[in-house]
N, C-alpha and C positions, 0 to 999 in steps of 0.2 A: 606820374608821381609814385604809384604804386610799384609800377614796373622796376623805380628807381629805388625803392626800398627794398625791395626782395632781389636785387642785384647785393646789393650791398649788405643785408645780411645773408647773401649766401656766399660771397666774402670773405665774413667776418669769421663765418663758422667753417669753410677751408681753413683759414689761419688759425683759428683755434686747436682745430686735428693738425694738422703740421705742428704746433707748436709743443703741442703734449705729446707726441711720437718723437720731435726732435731733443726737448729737455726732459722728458719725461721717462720715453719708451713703452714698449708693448711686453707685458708680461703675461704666462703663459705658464700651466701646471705642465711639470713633467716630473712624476714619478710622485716624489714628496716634496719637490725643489719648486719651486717658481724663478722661472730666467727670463730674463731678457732679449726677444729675440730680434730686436734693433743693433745693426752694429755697431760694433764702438770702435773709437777713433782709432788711429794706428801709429801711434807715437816712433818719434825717429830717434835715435839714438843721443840725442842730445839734450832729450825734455826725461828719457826712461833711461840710459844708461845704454850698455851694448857690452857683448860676449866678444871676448878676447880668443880668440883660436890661432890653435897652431900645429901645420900639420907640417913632419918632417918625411922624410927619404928613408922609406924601412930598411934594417939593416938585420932582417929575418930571416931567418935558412929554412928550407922545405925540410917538411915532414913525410916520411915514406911508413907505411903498414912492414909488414911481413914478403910478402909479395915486391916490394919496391914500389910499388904504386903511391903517387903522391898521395894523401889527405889534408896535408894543410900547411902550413908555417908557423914558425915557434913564434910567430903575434897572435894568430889566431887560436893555438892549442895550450895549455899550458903544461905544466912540469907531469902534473896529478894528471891531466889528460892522457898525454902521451905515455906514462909511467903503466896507467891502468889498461890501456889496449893494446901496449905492449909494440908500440910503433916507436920507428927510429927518426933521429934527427939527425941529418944530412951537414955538410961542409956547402952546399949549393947555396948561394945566396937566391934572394925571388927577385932582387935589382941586382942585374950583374953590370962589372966595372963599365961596360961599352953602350949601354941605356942611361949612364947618369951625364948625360949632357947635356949644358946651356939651352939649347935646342928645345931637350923634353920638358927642363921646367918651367922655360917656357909656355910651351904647350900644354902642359898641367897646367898652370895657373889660370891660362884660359878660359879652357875646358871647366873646371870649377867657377868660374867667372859666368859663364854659359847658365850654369847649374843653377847657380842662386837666382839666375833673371828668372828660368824657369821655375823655381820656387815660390818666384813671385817676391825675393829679398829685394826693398829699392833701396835703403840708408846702408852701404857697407861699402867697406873699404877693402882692399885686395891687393895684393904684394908678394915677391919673390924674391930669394936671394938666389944668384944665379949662380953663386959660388957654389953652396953644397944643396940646393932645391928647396929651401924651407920656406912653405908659404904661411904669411899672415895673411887674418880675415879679424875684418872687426863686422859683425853684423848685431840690429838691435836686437832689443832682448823683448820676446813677446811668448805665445804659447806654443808656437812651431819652432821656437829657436832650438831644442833639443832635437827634433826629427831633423832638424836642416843639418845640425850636424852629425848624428850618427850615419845618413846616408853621403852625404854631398860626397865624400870620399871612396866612396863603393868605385874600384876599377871600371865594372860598368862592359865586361866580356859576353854577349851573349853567343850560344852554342846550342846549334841541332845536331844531336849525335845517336849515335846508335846506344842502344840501353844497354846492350850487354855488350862487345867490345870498345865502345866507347870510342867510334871512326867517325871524326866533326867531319860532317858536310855543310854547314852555315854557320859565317860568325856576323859580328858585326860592318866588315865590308859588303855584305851584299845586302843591308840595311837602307831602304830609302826613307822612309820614316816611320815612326809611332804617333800616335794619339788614341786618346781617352774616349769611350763612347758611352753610352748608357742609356738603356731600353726598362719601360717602367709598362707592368701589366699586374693584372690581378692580386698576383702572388707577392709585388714591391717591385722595388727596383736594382736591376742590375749593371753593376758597372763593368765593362769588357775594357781590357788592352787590346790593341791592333797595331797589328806588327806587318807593314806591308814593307816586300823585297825589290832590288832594282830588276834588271835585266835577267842576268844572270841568277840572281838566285830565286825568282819565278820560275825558271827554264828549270832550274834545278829541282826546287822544292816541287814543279809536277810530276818529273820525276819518280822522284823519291815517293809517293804518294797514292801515283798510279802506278807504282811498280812494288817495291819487297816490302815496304811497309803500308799497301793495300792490307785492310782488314780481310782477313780469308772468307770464303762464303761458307756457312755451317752446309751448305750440300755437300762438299768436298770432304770433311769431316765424318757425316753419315754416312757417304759412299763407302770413305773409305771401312766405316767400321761393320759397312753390310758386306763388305769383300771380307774382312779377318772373319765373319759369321759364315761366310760359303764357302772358306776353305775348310771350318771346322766341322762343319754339313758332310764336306765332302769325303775329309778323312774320316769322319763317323760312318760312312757308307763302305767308305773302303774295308775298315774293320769287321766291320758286320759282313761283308761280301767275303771275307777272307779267314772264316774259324778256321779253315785246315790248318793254317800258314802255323807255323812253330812259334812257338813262346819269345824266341829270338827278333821272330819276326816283327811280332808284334812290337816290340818294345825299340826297334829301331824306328819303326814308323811311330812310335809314339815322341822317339827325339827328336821325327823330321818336324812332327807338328809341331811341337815348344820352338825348334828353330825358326822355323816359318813365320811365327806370332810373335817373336822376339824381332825379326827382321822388319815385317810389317809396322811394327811399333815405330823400330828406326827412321823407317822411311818417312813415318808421318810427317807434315812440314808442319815446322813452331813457326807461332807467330811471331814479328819481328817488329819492334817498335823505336819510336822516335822520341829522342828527350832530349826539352827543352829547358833552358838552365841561362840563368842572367848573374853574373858573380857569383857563380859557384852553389849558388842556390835553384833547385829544380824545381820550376812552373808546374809542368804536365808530362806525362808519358803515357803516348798513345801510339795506336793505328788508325789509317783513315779507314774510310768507309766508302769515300768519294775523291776523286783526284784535286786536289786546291789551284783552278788553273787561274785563278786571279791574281798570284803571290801575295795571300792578306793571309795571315791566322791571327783569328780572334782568341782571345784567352777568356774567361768570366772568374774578377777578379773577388771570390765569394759567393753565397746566398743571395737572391733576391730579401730584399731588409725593404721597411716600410719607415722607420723612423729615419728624420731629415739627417740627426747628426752620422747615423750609421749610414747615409746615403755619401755623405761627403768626407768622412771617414775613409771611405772602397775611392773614394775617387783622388784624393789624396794621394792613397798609397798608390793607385793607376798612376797617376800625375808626377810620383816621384820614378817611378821606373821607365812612364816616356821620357823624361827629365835626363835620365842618364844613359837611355839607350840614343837619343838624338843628337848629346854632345861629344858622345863618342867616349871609347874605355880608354883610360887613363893609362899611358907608358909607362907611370912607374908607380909600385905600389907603396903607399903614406901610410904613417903610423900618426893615431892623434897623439899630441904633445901638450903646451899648455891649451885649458879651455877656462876660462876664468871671466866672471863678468863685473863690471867695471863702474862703479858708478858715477851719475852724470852731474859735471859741477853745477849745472841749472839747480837751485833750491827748486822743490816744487812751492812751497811758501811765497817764494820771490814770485813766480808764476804765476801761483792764486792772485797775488798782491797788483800787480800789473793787468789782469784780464779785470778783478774788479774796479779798478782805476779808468779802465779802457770804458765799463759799461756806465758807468758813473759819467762820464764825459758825453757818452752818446746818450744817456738820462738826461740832463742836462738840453743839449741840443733841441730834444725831441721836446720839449716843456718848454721852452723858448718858442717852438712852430704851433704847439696847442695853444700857447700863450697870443700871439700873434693872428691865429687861422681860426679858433674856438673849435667848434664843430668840424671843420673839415683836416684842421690839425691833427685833432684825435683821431680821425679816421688816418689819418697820412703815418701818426705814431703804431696806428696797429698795422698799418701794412709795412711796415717799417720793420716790426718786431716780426711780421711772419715770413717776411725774405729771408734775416737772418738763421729765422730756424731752418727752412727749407734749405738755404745754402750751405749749410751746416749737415744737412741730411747728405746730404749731394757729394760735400765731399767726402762721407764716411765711405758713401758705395758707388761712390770713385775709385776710388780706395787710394786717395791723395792723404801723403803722410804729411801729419801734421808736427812742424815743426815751429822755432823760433822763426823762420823767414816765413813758415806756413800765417805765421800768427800777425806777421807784417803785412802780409798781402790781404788777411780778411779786413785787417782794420784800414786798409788804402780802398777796399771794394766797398765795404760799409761809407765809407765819408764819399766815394762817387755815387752809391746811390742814395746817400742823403741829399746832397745837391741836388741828380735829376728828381727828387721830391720835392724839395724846396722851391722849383723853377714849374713844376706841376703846380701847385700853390698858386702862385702867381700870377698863373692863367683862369680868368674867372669861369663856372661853370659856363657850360653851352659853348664854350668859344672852340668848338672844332678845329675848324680850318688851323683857328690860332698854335691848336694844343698838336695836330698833325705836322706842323711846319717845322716847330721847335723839337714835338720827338725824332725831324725827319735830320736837322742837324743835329743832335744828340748821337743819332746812332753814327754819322758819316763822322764825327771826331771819335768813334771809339774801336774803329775800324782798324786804325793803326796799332790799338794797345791790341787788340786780338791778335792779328800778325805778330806783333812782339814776344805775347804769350805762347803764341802756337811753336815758335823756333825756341823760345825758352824750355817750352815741354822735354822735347826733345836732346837737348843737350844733357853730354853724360855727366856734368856735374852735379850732385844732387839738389846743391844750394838753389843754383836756376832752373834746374827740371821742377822741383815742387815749388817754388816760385810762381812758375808759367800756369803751372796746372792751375794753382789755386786761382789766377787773377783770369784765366780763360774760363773757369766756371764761373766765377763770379761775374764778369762782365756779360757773355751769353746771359745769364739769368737775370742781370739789371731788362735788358732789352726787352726780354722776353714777360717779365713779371709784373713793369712797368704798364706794360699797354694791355694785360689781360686785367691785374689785378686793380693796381694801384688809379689807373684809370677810372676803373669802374666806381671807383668808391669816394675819387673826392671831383674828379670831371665830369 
C-alpha cells in the first residue's frame, strides 16, 4: 500500500515539473534581463505571417581600381565609394548574356532551395521564373528571418590562392564536404569550420603545404644572417690586412661590400602564403608548419566564449557558410529586390478563441471521468494534463512547426489518448493480465497510424510533413506514457 502511494506521488510531482516548464518555463538571470531558456514554439507562416522576398538577375558591371584589378560591382560599391578610391566602373557585366539560361535558373533556385533546408527554414515556398531568372521565396517571419536573407544569396565561390599574386589553386570543385565542429576546454568553447577536399584537391592541398607555402624554419633565416655577419668579418680583415692599398682601393672594396649585403638581402627567400577567401571575403592567410596530408583544414570560427548564446552565435555563422559551401556557388549573381513581410490572415484572437474552446471541451471531458471514477479520475485528470504538457515540450525540441494542421493533430492525439484513459478506467485495479491484454491491442491498432505518420513526415508538402511529425510524436508518447505513467497511478 505504501509502495502504491509513493509510486503515485512520485507521479504526481514528474507531472507537476513537466507541467511548470512546459506552461510555465525556466527563467534565468542574464546580465540585468531574466529570459526564458525554454523553447518556444515555432510558428509557420500562417498563425505569424511570412517575408515576401525577391531575388532578381544582377544587371551590375565590374569595378576595376587603378591597376585594372577587379574590387567589386556597381551592387556592391556605390557612387561615393568608387568616387573616393578613385576606381573605375567597367562596361563588363558579372552575369554575362551566355550564363542567363533556363538551365542556371534553374539551378539557382535549387541551390537556394538547399540553402534554406540547411538553415533549417521548414514553412516556405520557392519559385522561378525562367523567363528572366527571378526567384520568389515566402519564408516565415521569426528572429533568423533577417540572417536567412542577407546570406542565403551569397554566390558561395570558395578560393585557395596565393596572397600576393593571387594564382587559385582550390575552388569549390574539389570540395567534398563541410561541417561544423566544436571543442569546449577550460578557456570556453570553440567553434571550428572543416573544410575537407575530394581526391584531387588532397593531392593538391599537400602539395602546396609541403612545398612553397611550408612555413620556413628560423635556422635558415639565422644561417643566413650569420653568413651576411662573416662576410662583413671578413671584409673587415681584409681592410685591416690592406693599409698600403690606396684610398681608391679602399673605397672600391667598400662598394663591393654594400653590393654584396644588398645581394644577400635579395636572395633571402620571403615567405609565401596561402589565402583562403569564401565570396570574396578572406578567412585566413597563412603558412603551414606541417604538410595537411588528410585534405581537412580546420578554420576556428572566433574566441573560445563561455556564454551558451555566444556559443551558438559562432556555430550559426559555422552552419551558414557550411550551408553554402555544400550546396554549391551560385551561376549567377542576385541582387535582392522586394523583401516585405506579409501578414497572416489567421486573427491571432480567432486562435486564442478556438484553443480556449478546445480546452474548455477537454475540461469538460475530464470532470465527466472524475465525476464517474472519483479518486482515480482525478488521478487519470492529472495524468491527462501532464502528457499534454510534456507532448507540447517535445514538440518545441522537435522543433515540429506549429501550425493550423499542427493544431488539428494535437487535438486528434489528445482525444486518442483520452480514450486509451477512459478504457484504463475501466479496468479495475490489480487486474493485470486484464490491463496487459487490452494495452497489448491498443498498441497493434496504432501501428498503422505510425507508418502513416512516418511517410507523412517525410513528404515535401508542408501541410502533411508537420502533420506526420505532430501525430508520430504524439502517438509514440500515448504508448510510451500510458504504461510508465498513467499505469502507475490509476492501475
Amino acid at each position: 500500500m505504501k509502495g502504491n502511494k509513493l509510486k503515485i506521488a512520485t507521479n504526481i510531482l514528474f507531472i507537476i515539473m513537466v507541467c511548470l516548464i512546459s506552461f510555465v518555463g525556466i527563467y534565468v538571470q542574464k546580465g540585468n534581463l531574466v529570459e526564458n531558456v525554454v523553447d518556444d514554439y515555432q510558428l509557420t507562416k500562417d498563425l505569424k505571417g511570412y517575408r515576401q522576398i525577391t531575388y532578381k538577375v544582377s544587371d551590375a558591371t565590374k569595378v576595376v581600381d587603378s591597376d585594372g584589378k577587379e574590387v567589386g560591382n556597381t551592387d556592391s560599391l556605390d557612387d561615393s565609394t568608387i568616387e573616393s578610391n578613385k576606381y573605375k566602373k567597367t562596361e563588363d557585366k558579372v552575369n554575362t548574356d551566355d550564363v542567363r539560361t533556363a538551365e542556371n535558373f534553374e539551378l539557382s533556385k535549387e541551390i537556394l532551395k538547399a540553402r534554406l533546408q540547411s538553415f533549417q527554414v521548414t514553412d516556405y515556398n520557392i519559385s522561378v521564373n525562367k523567363q528572366d531568372g527571378t526567384i520568389h521565396i515566402q519564408i516565415p517571419e521569426n528572429d533568423d528571418t533577417d540572417r536567412v536573407v542577407s546570406n542565403i544569396d551569397e554566390i558561395g565561390n570558395l578560393e585557395i590562392k596565393d596572397s600576393e599574386d593571387n594564382t587559385v589553386y582550390l575552388t569549390n570543385a574539389q570540395v567534398k564536404e563541410s561541417k561544423v565542429l566544436y571543442n569546449t576546454t577550460e578557456e570556453g568553447t570553440t567553434v571550428y569550420l572543416s573544410i575537407e577536399f575530394n581526391k584531387e584537391g588532397k593531392e593538391k592541398l599537400k602539395e602546396l603545404t609541403s612545398g612553397d607555402y611550408a612555413t620556413l624554419p628560423e635556422e635558415e633565416e639565422s644561417t643566413e644572417g650569420d653568413a651576411s655577419d662573416e662576410n662583413s668579418t671578413t671584409e673587415e680583415n681584409t681592410e685591416e690586412n690592406t693599409e698600403e692599398n690606396s684610398e681608391d682601393n679602399k673605397e672600391e672594396e667598400k662598394d663591393d661590400s654594400d653590393n654584396s649585403s644588398e645581394d644577400a638581402s635579395e636572395e633571402e627567400e620571403k615567405q609565401k602564403e596561402l589565402q583562403l577567401s569564401i565570396s570574396g571575403n578572406t578567412l585566413v592567410t597563412t603558412s603551414f608548419e606541417e604538410p595537411l596530408e588528410d585534405g581537412v583544414i580546420t578554420l576556428s570560427m572566433g574566441s573560445p566564449v563561455t556564454e551558451s548564446k555566444d556559443v551558438q552565435s559562432n556555430i550559426r555563422g559555422a552552419t551558414e557558410v557550411t550551408a553554402i559551401l555544400n550546396s554549391g556557388n551560385l551561376p549567377l549573381k542576385y541582387s535582392l529586390g522586394e523583401n516585405i513581410y506579409v501578414s497572416t490572415d489567421v486573427k491571432q484572437d480567432i486562435v486564442n478563441k478556438v484553443i480556449i474552446g478546445i480546452i474548455a471541451i477537454f475540461a469538460i471531458l475530464l470532470l465527466y471521468a472524475i465525476i464517474k471514477y472519483k479518486s482515480r479520475g482525478i488521478l487519470a485528470a492529472i495524468s491527462f494534463v501532464g502528457f499534454t504538457a510534456l507532448y507540447l515540450l517535445i514538440l518545441r525540441y522537435a522543433n515540429v512547426p506549429i501550425s493550423l494542421e499542427t493544431i488539428v493533430a494535437i487535438v486528434l492525439v489528445s482525444i486518442i489518448n483520452y480514450i486509451v484513459i477512459m478504457k484504463s478506467l475501466k479496468i479495475e485495479r490489480g487486474q493485470e493480465k486484464t490491463y496487459r491484454k487490452e494495452y497489448k491491442g491498443w498498441a497493434i491498432k496504432t501501428i498503422p497510424m505510425l507508418i502513416i505518420s512516418v511517410v507523412f513526415s517525410f513528404a515535401k508538402w508542408s501541410v502533411l510533413s508537420t502533420f506526420g511529425m505532430t501525430v508520430f510524436w504524439g502517438v509514440a508518447l500515448i504508448l510510451i506514457y500510458n504504461i510508465i505513467c498513467t499505469r502507475g497511478m490509476i492501475n
